[in-house]
N, C-alpha and C positions, 0 to 999 in steps of 0.2 A: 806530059801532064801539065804544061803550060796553061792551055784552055783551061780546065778544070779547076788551078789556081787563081786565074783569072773570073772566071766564073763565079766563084765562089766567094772572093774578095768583093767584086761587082755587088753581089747580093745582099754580103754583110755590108756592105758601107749605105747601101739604099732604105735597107729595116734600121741600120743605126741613126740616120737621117730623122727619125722621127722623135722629135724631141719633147718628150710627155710632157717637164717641168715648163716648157714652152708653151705648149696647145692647153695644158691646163689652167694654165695663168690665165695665159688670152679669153678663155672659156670665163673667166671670171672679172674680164678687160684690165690685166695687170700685164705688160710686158714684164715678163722676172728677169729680163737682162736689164734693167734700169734699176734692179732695187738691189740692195745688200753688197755681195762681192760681185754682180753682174752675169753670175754662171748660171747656167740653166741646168743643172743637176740638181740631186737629190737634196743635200746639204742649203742651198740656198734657195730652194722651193720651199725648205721645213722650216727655213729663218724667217722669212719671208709671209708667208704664207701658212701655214701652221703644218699639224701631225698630219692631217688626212692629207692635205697635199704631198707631203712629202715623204707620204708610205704610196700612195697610186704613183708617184714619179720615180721612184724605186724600184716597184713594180712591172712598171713598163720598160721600164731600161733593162730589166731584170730579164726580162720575157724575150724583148726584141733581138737579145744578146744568143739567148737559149733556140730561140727560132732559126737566128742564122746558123749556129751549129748542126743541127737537129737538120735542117737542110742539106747542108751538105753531105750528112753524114748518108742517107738516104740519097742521094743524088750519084755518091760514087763509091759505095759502101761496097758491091757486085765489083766493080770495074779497079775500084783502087785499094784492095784490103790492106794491104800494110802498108798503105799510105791515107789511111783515109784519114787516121788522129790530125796529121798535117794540115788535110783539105779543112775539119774541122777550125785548126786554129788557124788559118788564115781566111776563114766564114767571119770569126770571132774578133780576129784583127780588124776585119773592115769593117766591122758595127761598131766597134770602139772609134774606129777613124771617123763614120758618120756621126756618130756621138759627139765626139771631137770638133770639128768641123764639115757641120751640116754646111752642102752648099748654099741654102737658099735663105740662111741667115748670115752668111758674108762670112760661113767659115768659124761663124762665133757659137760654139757647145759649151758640153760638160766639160768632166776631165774623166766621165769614164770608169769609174767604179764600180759602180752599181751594172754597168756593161762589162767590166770584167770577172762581178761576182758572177756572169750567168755564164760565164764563157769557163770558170771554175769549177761548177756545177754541172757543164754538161761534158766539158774536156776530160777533167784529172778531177772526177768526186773525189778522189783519196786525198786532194789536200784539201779538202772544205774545214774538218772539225783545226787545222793547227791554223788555217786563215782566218777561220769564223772566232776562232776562242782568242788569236792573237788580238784581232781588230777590237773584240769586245772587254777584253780585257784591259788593253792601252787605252780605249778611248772611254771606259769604267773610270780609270786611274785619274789619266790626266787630262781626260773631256777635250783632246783634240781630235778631229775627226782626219784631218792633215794625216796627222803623227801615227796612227790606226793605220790609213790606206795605205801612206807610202810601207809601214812595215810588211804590209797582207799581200804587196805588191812583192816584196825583198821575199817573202815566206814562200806566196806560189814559187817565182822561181828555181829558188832553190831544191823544194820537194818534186818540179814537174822533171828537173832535168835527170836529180838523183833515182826516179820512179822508171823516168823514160831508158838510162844507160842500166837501170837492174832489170829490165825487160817486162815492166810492169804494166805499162803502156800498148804492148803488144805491135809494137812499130816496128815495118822493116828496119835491117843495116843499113839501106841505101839512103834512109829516111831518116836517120836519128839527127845526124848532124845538122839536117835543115829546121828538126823540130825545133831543137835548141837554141838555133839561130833565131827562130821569132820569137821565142820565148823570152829571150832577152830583147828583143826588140818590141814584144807587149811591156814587158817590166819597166823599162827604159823612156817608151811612152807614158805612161803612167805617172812615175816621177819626176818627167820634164814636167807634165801639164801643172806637176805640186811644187816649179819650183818658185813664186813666191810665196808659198805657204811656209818653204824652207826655210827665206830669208827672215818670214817675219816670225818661227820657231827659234831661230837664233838669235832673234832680237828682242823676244818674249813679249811680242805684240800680235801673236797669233789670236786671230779669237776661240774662246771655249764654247764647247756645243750647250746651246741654253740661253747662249748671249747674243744679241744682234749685231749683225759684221758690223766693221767698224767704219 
């Protein structure tokens, strides 16, 4: 199943490459890596740029995440059935990576969110409502957008591995342990890309959503 891993990474990293809050900007001649925190994600498209921006850059992150899954799932669905949730999250790993580090912006993305709510959505729907009501609840509360993903990032994991070892997941034996291996290695990614969000959460110099980065 090498190929097919490969494959499928290949794939998701190429749709993850496309960087909405980027082309969108441009469309409007704003490099968004120049303004705010410099990220091209949702969060600093909508600081930036306003609501409409930064619900289409959400959207497409949204999509592109949901396409690479949806891809693979169909691609080796026949061929790899109790391995296909795997093939899925490593479709979904590698749009987050191109997310991440689009080659042909020097490697300079998001950090992937809004690419792992779709990876969420189309992987493990069973943890959407305690991701979706964590995020919105935290970032209700305390208007950090930071503080929100890295929790929804701690919450998947926890539900995808707990869902995956009570066989809800429907993954071969042979597959389980590899599931949970990315799983912590999407999670893992996700709260490196936040970790000066961390530092400046602990410093209480984080900025709150509504306010222009600093």
């Amino acid at each position: 199943m090498i190929a097919a891993r490969l494959i499928v990474l290949v794939i998701g990293y190429f749709l993850g490459t496309f960087q909405t809050g980027y082309i969108y900007g441009k469309s409007k001649g704003v490099d968004i890596r120049q303004h705010g925190s410099g990220n091209s994600g949702t969060t600093n498209t909508l600081r930036t740029l306003g609501w409409k921006a930064g619900a289409i850059t959400f959207a497409g992150d949204l999509c592109k995440a949901i396409l690479a899954v949806v891809i693979a799932h169909f691609l080796f669905v026949n061929r790899y059935p109790d391995a296909v949730k795997v093939l899925e999250m490593y479709a979904g790993f590698g749009a987050v990576l191109g997310h991440n580090f689009p080659f042909y912006l020097k490697f300079k993305g998001g950090k992937g969110i809004a690419c792992t709510a779709g990876v969420i959505l189309t992987v493990c729907p069973l943890a959407v409502p305690v991701c979706l009501g964590l995020f919105i609840v935290l970032v209700g509360i305390t208007r950090y957008v930071s503080l929100g993903s890295i929790c929804m990032l701690i919450a998947f994991l926890i539900q995808v591995i707990l869902f995956n070892h009570m066989g809800m997941l429907h993954i071969g034996a042979d597959w389980i342990m590899e599931f949970d291996i990315l799983t912590v290695c999407f999670a893992a990614m996700g709260i490196w890309r936040h970790r000066a969000n961390i530092v400046r959460l602990l410093n209480g110099t984080e900025n709150k959503f509504g306010q222009k980065a600093k």
